[in-house]
RODO-2510 file (C-alpha; in nm, 4 decimals, decimal comma):
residues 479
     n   res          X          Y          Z
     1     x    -2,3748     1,3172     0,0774
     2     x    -2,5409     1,2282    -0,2621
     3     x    -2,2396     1,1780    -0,5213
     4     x    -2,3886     1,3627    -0,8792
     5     x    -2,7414     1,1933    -0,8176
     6     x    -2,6112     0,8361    -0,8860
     7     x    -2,7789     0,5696    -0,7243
     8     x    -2,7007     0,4836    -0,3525
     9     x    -2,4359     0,2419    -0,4176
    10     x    -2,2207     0,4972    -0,5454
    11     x    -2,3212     0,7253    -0,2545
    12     x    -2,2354     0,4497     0,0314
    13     x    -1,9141     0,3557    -0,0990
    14     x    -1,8406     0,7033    -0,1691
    15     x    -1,9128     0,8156     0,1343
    16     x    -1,6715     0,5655     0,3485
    17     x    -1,4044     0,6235     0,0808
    18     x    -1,4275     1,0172     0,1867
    19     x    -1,4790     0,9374     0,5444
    20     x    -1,1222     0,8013     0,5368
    21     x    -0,9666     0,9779     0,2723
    22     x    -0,8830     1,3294     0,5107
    23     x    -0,5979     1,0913     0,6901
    24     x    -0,5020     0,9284     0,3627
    25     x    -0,3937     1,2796     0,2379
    26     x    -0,2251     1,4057     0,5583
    27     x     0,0117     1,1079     0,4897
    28     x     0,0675     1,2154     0,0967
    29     x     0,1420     1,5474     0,1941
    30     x     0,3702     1,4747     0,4614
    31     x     0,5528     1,1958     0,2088
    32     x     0,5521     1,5214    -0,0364
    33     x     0,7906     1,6732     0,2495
    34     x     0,9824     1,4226     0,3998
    35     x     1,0910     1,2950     0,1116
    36     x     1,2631     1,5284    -0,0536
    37     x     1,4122     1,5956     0,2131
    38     x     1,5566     1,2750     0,2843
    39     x     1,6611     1,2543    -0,0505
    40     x     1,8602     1,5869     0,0505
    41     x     1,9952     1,5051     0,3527
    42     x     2,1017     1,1362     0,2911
    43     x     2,3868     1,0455     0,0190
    44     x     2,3030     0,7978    -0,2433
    45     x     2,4123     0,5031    -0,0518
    46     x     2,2435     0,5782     0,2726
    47     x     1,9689     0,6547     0,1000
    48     x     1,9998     0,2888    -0,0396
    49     x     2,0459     0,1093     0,2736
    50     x     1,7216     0,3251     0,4374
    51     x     1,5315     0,1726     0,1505
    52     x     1,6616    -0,1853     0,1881
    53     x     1,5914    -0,1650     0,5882
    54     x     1,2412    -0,0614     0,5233
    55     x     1,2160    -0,3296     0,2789
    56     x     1,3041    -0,5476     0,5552
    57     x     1,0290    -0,4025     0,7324
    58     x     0,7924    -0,4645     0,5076
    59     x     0,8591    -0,8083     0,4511
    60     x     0,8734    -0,9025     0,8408
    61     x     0,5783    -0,7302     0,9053
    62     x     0,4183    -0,9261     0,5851
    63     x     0,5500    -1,2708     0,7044
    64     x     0,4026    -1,1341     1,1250
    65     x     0,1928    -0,8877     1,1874
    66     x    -0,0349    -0,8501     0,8679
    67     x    -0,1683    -1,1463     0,8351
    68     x    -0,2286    -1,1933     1,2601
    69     x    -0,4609    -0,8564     1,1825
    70     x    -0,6177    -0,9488     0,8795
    71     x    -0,7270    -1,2389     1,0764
    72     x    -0,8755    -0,9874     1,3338
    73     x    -1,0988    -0,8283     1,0793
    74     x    -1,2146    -1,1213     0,9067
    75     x    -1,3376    -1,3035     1,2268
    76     x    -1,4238    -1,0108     1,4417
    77     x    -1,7926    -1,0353     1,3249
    78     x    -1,8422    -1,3982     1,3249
    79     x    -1,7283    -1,4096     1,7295
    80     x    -1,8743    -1,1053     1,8347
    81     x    -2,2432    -1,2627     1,7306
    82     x    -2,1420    -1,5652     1,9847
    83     x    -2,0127    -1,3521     2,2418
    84     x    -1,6425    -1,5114     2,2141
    85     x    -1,4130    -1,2592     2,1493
    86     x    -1,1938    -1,2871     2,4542
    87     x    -1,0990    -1,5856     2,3347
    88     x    -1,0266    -1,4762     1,9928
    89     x    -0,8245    -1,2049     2,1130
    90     x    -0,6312    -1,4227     2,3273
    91     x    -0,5801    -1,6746     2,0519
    92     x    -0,4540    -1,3754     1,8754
    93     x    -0,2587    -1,2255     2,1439
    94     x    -0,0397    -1,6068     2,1918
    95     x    -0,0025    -1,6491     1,8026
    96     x     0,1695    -1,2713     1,7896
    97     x     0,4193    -1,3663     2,0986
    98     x     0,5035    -1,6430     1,9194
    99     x     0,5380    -1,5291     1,6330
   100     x     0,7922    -1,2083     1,7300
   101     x     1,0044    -1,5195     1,8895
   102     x     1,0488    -1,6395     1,5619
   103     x     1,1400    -1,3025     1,4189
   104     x     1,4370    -1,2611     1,6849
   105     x     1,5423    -1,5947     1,6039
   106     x     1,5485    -1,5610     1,2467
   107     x     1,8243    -1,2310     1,2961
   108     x     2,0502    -1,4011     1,4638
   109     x     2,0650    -1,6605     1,1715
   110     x     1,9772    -1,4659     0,8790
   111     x     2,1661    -1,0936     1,0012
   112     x     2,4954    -1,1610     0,8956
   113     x     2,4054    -1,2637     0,5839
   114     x     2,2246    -0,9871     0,5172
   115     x     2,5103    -0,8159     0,6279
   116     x     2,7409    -0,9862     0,3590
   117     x     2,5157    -0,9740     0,0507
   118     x     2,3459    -0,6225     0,0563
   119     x     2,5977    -0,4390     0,2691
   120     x     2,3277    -0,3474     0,5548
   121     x     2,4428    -0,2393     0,8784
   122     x     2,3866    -0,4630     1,1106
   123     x     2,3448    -0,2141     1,3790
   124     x     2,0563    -0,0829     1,0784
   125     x     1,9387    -0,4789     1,1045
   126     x     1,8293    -0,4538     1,4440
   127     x     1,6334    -0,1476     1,4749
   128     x     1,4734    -0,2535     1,2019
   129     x     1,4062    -0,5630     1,3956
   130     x     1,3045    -0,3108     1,6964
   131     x     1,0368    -0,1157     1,4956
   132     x     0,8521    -0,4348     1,3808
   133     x     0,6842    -0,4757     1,7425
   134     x     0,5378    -0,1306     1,7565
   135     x     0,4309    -0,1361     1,3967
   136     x     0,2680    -0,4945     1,4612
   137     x     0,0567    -0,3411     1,7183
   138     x    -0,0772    -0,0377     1,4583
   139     x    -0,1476    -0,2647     1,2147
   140     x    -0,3784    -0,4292     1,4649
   141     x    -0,5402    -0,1579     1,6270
   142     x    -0,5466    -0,0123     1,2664
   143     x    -0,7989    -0,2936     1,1830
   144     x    -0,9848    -0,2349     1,5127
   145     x    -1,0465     0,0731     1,4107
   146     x    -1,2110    -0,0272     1,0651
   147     x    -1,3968    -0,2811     1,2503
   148     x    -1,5361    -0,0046     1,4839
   149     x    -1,5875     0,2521     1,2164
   150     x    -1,4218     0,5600     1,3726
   151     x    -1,2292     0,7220     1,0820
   152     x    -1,1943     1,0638     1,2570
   153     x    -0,9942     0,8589     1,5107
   154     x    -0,7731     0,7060     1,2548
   155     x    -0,7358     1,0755     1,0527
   156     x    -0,6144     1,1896     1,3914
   157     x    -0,4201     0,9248     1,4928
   158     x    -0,2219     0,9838     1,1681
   159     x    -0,1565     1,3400     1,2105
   160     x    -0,0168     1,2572     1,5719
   161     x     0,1913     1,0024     1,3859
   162     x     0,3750     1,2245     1,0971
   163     x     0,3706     1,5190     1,3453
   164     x     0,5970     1,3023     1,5742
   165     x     0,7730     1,1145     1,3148
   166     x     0,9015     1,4436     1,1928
   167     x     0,9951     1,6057     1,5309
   168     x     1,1616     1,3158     1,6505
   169     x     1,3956     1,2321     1,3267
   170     x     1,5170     1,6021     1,3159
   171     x     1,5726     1,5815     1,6918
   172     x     1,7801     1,2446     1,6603
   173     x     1,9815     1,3594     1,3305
   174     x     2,1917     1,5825     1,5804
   175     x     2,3567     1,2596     1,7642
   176     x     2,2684     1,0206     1,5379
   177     x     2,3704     0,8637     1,2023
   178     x     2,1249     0,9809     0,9625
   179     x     1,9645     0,6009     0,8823
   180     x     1,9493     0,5392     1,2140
   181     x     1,8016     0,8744     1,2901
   182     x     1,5297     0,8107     1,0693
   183     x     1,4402     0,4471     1,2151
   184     x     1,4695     0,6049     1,5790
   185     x     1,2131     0,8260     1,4626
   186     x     1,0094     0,5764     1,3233
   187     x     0,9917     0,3155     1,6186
   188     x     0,9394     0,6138     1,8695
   189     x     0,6513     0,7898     1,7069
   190     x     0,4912     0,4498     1,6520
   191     x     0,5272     0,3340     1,9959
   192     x     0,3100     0,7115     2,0673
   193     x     0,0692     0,6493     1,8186
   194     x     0,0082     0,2580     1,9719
   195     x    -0,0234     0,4224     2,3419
   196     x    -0,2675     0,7370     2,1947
   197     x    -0,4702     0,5074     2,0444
   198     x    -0,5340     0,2420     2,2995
   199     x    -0,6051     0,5027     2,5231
   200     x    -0,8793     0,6619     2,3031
   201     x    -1,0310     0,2716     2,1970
   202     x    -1,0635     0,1433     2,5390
   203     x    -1,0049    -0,2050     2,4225
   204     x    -1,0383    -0,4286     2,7113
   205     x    -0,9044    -0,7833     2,6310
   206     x    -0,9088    -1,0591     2,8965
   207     x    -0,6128    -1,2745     2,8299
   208     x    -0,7100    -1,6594     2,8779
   209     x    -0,4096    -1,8760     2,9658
   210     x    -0,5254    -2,1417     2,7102
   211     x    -0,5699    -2,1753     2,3577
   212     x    -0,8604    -2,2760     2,1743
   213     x    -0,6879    -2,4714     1,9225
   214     x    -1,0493    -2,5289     1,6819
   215     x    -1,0497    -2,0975     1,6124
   216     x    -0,6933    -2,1136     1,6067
   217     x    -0,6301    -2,3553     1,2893
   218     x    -0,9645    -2,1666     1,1377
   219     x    -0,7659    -1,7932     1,1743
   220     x    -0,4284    -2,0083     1,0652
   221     x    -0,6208    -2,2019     0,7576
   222     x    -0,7553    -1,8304     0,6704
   223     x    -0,4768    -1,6188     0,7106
   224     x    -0,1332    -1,8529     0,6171
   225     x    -0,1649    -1,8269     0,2775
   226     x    -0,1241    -1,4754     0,2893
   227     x     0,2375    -1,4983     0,3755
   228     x     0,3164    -1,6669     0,0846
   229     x     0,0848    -1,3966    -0,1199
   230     x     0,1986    -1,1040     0,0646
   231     x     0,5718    -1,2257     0,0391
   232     x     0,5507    -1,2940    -0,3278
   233     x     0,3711    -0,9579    -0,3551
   234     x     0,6340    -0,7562    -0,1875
   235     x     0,9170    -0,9732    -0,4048
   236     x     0,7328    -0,8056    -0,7097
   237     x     0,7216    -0,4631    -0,5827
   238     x     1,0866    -0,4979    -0,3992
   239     x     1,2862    -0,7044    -0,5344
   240     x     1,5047    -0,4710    -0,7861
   241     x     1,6375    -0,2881    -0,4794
   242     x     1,7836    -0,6074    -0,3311
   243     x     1,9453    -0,7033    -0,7174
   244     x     2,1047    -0,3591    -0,7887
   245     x     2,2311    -0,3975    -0,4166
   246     x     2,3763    -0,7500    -0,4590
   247     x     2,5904    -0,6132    -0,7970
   248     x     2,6799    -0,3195    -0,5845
   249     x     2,5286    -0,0460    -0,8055
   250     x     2,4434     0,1483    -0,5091
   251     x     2,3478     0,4759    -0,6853
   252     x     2,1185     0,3165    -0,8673
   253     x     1,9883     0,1066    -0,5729
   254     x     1,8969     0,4679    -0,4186
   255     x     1,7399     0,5841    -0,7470
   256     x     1,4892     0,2933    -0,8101
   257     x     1,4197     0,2537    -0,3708
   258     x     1,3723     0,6391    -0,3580
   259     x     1,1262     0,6347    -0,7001
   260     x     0,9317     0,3683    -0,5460
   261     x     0,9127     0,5502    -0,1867
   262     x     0,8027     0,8512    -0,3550
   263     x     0,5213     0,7017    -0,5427
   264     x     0,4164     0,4691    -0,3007
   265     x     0,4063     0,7014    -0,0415
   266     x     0,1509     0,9536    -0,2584
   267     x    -0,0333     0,6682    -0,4463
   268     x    -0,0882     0,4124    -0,2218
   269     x    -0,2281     0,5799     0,1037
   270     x    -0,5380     0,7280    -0,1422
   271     x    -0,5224     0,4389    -0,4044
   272     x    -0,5685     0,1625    -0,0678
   273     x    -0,8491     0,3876     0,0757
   274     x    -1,1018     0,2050    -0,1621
   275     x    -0,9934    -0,1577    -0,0358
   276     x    -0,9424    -0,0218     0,3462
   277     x    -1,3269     0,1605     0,3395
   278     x    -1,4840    -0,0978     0,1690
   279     x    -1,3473    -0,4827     0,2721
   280     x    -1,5531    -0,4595     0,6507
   281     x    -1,8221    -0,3520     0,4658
   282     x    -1,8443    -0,6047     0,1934
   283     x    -1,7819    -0,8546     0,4799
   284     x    -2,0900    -0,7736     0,6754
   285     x    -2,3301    -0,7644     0,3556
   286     x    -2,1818    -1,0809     0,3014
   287     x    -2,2207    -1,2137     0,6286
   288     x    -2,5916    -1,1258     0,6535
   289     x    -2,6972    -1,2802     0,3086
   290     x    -2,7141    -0,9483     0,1500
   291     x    -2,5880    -0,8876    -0,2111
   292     x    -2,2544    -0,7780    -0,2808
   293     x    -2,2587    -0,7604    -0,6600
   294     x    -2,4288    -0,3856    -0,6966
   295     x    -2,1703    -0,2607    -0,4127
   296     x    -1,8335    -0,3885    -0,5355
   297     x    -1,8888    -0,2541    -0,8845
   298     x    -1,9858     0,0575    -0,7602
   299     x    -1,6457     0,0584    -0,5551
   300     x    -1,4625    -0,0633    -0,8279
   301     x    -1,5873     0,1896    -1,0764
   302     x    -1,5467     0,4925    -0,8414
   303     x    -1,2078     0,3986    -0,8112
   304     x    -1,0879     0,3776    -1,1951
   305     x    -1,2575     0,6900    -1,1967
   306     x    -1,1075     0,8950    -0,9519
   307     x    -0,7170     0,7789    -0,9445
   308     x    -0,7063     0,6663    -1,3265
   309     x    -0,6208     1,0573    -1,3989
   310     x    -0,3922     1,0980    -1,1005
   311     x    -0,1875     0,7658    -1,2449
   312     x    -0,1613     0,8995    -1,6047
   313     x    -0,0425     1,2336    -1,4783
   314     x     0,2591     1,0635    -1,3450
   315     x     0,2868     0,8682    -1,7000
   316     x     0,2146     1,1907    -1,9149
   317     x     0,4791     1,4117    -1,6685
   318     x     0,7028     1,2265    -1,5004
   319     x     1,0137     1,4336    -1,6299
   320     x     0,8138     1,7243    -1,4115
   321     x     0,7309     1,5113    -1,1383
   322     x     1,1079     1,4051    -1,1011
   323     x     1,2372     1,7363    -1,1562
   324     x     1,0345     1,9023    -0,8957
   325     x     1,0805     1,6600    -0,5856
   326     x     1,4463     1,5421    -0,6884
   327     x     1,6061     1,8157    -0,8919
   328     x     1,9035     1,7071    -1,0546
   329     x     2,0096     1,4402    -0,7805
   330     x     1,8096     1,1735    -0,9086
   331     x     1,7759     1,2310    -1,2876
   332     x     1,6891     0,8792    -1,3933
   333     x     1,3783     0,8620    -1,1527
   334     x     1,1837     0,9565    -1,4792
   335     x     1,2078     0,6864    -1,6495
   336     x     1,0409     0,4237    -1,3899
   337     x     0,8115     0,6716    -1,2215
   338     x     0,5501     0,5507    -1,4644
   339     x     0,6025     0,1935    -1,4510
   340     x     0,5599     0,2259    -1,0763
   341     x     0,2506     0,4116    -1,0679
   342     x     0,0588     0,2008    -1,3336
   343     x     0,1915    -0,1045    -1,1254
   344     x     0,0845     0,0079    -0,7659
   345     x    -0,2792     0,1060    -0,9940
   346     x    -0,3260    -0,1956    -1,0579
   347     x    -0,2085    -0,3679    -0,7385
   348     x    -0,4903    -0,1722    -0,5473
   349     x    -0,7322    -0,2571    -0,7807
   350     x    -0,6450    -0,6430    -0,7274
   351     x    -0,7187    -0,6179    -0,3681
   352     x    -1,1337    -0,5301    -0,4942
   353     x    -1,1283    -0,8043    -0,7174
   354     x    -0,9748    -1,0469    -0,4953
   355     x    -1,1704    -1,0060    -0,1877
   356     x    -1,3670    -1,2680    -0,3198
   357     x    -1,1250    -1,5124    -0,1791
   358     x    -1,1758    -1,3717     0,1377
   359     x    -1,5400    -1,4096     0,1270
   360     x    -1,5010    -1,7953    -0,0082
   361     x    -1,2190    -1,8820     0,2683
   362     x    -0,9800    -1,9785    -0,0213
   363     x    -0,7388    -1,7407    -0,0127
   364     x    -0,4915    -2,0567    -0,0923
   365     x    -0,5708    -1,9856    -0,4701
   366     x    -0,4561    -1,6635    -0,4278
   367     x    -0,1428    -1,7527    -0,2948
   368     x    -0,0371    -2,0186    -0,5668
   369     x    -0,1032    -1,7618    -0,7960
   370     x     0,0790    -1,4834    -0,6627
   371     x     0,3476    -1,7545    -0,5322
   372     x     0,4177    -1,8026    -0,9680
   373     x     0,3953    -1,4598    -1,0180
   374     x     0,6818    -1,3647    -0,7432
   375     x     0,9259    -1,6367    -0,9258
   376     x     0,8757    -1,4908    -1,2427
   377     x     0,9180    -1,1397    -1,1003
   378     x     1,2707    -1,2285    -0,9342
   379     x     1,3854    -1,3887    -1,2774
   380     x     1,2194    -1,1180    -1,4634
   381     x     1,4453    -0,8440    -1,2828
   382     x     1,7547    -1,0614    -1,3074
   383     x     1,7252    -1,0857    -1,6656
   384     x     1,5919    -0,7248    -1,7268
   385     x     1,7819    -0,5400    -1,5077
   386     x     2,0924    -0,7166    -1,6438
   387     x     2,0053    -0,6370    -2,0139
   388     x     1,8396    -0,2937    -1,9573
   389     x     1,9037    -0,1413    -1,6341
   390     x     1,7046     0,1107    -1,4389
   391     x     1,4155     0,1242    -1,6776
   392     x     1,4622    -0,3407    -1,6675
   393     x     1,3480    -0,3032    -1,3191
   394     x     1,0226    -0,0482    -1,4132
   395     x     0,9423    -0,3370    -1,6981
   396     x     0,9830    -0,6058    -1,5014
   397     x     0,7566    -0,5050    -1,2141
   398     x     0,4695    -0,4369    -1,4798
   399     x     0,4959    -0,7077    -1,6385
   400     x     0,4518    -0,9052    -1,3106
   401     x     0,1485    -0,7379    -1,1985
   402     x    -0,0402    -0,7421    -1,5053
   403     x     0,0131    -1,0991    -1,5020
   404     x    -0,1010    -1,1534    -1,1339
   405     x    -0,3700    -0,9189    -1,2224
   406     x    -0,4595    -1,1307    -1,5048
   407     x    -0,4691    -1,4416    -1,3502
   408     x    -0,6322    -1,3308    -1,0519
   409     x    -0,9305    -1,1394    -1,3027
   410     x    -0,9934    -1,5245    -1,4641
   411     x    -1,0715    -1,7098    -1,1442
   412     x    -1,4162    -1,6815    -1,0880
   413     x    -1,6545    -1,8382    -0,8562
   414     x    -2,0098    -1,9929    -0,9716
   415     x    -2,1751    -1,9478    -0,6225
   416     x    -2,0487    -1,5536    -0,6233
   417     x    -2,2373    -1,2691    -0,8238
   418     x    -1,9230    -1,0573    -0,7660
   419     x    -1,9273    -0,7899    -1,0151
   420     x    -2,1032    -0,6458    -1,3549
   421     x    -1,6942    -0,6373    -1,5631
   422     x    -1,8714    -0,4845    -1,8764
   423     x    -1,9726    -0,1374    -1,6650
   424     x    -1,6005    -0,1542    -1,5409
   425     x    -1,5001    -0,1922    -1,8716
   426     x    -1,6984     0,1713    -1,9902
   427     x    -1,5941     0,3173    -1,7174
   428     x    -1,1935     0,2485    -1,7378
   429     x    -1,1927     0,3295    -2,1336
   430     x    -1,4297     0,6787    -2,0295
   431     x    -1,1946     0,7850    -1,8084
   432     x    -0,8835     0,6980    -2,0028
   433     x    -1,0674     0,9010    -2,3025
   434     x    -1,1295     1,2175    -2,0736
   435     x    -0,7292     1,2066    -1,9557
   436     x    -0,5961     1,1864    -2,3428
   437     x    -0,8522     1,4731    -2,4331
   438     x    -0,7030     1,6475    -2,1268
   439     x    -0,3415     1,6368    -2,1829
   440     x    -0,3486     1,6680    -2,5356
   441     x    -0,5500     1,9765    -2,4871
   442     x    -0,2790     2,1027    -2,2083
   443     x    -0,0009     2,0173    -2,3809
   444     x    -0,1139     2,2078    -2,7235
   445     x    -0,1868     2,5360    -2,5071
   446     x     0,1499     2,5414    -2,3756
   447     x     0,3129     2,4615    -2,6651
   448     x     0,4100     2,8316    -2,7921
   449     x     0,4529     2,8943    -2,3516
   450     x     0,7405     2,8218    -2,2016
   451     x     0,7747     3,0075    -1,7900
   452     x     0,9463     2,9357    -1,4497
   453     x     0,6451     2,7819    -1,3147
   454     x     0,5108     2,6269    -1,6638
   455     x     0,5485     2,2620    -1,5440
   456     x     0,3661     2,3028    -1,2134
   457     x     0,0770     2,5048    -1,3703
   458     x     0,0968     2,2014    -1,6221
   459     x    -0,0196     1,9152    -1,4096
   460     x    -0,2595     2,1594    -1,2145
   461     x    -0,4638     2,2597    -1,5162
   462     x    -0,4363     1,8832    -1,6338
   463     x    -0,5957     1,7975    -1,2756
   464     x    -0,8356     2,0184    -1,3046
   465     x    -0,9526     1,9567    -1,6738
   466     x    -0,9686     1,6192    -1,5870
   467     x    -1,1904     1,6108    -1,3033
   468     x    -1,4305     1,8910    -1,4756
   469     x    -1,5230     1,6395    -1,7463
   470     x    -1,5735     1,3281    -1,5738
   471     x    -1,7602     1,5691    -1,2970
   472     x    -1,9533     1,6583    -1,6331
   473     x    -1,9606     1,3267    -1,7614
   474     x    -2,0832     1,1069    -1,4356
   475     x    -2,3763     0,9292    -1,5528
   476     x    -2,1442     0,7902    -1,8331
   477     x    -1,8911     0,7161    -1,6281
   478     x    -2,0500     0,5606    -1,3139
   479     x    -2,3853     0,4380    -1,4973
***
């Protein structure tokens, strides 16, 4: 597909984006359903605790799994040219049994604490603790998948996944508490998902008995550091939850978990696309010598471009955005909706930039960076959230990122032509040009209007004006 007649680095990273993007918005849509209706169907403090337990789940799967698959798609390459990937896999396959040993042993000394400080089930605690192992294994196929290139096998792997999710947490909310409903669901449609997809792979691993310790400590000198990054990341983008929990303002503990489930579900699986599509590319150009420079602009640059209007819609009309997937439940969701989505913007965008540590092998810098950033972000939201509230906890996650963000932009590497920042730079302030033009221009036509459906058609026509003018407007955009 040739993207506007730009040059071919636009059209190859283009091209992957959209190859994966059909799943990526089976999952938004789905998030635009579920979610409102768990918002419905839960109160305000199970809502809460749903929030904290997938919190949990996020951060165990951080501190296990990710980092055990990441490894996987870095390396893949490298021992598939020397014909020694049974090994790796085994190597693989003996770190992830250990590491789910650890996990079990770190509920039954961490649980009741948990239990004590956040008021989380602990019944909650362990199926938490249950869904970790089948999500472990997605995340890992998940990679194989990239590795293989078979996006229409991921898109349909997803539908299977939110098709069962669904079916199975309606079916368990008739003899089941509605939390534990929902992680029931969860574990159970994963576990199909996990089956469906190693039947459809074929993956044939031979499991050797021993380890080869010399790959081992490279995949553990490679992918350690990104516990400490991932945790400090997820202590940016979590954290608040945990301290309106702790002071036992559990409405509000609902309202700032179910604002950042909302966005994060419909930002994040289109906003990651960019960094999914692109990293095993990027990695084999690098691997074979090739130059990387013209390619990660290009992705960089496509992606301002497309999601910098989607972002400033939620800025520009986040009272509508609130209002139509929460009603009047959650009326305060308005005022960190936009904090949220710049923040999850620019977290995505950090991934491009930052795969440069990847390629280098010192993805340590990374983590001392993001390791300062995650202290300041948990005394950030003590102090905020203590002095302003709901909208401390929308300030002090910004303020986080763009710090990490900043930090991370600085670091550069002499040996690495990485990326052309001055064509970034046109095309950010373009497209942030086009969106003011756009919403100004909405907002003046329905200024004498007002309708039942006058917010809806608002973001619509917003959308659409939007994309007609950078559409227009490529070659300035993209050149």
């Amino acid at each position: 597909m040739n993207f506007l007649g730009l040059s071919k680095n636009y059209n190859t990273i283009f091209n992957t984006f959209l190859s994966y993007l059909p799943s990526r918005l089976l999952v938004v849509l789905n998030s635009l359903i579920i979610i409102p209706i768990l918002a419905h169907m839960l109160s305000a403090k199970e809502l809460g605790i749903f929030q904290l337990s997938i919190g949990v789940l996020n951060l165990v799967c951080t501190c296990s799994s990710d980092w055990i698959s990441k490894s996987a798609l870095r390396f893949y390459e490298k021992y598939r040219y020397s014909d020694r990937l049974d090994e790796f896999f085994s190597n693989i396959i003996w770190l992830a049994l250990a590491v789910y040993a650890v996990i079990i042993l770190g509920f039954f000394l961490f649980a009741d604490f948990a239990v004590e400080k956040f008021f989380i089930p602990k019944t909650v605690l362990l199926l938490t603790l249950f869904v970790v192992i089948p999500c472990g294994i997605r995340q890992f196929l998940y990679q194989m998948l990239r590795i293989l290139n078979k996006p229409f096998l991921y898109s349909f792997s997803i539908i299977i996944y939110q098709m069962s999710f669904l079916a199975l947490f309606l079916l368990f909310t008739g003899f089941l508490p509605n939390v534990h409903a929902v992680l029931f669901g969860m574990a159970a449609a994963m576990f199909v998902i996990d089956i469906f997809i190693l039947q459809q792979v074929g993956l044939k691993i031979k499991l050797l008995a021993n380890v080869n310790c010399e790959m081992l400590f490279e995949s553990l000198k490679y992918a350690l550091p990104q516990i400490i990054t991932n945790s400090s990341i997820w202590a940016i983008l979590n954290i608040n939850k945990y301290v309106f929990q702790y002071n036992q303002y559990f409405t509000e503990t609902a309202t700032v978990g179910v604002s950042f489930y909302f966005i994060t579900s419909i930002l994040t699986p289109i906003l990651s696309t960019f960094s999914f599509a692109i990293f095993p590319f990027i990695i084999k150009k690098y691997e074979s010598k090739s130059r990387i420079k013209p390619y990660v602009t290009s992705a960089i640059q496509l992606y301002c471009g497309i999601f910098i209007p989607i972002i400033l819609l939620f800025c520009f009309y986040s009272q509508n955005v609130a209002n139509l997937a929460f009603g009047d439940k959650y009326p305060q969701t308005s005022l960190v909706i936009p904090f949220f989505a710049i923040s999850l913007f620019m977290h995505e965008l950090m991934k491009l930039f930052n795969i440069k540590y990847h390629l280098q092998n010192k993805t340590y810098i990374e983590m001392a960076i993001t390791f300062f950033a995650g202290l300041l972000a948990l005394n950030l939201n003590f102090f905020l959230i203590g002095k302003f509230h709901i909208i401390g906890a929308g300030i002090a996650m910004l303020l986080s990122i763009v710090l990490l963000f900043t930090l991370n932009f600085i670091i550069q590497f002499k040996n690495l032509e990485y990326a052309n920042y001055k064509a970034i730079l046109k095309t950010v302030i373009f497209s942030a040009v086009i969106c003011g033009i756009s919403y100004l221009f909405v907002e003046l036509l329905f200024l004498p209007l007002n309708f039942v459906y006058a917010n809806i058609i608002k973001l619509l026509l917003y959308i659409f004006i939007c994309y007609s003018l950078s559409l227009t407007g490529a070659q300035k955009l993209f050149r």
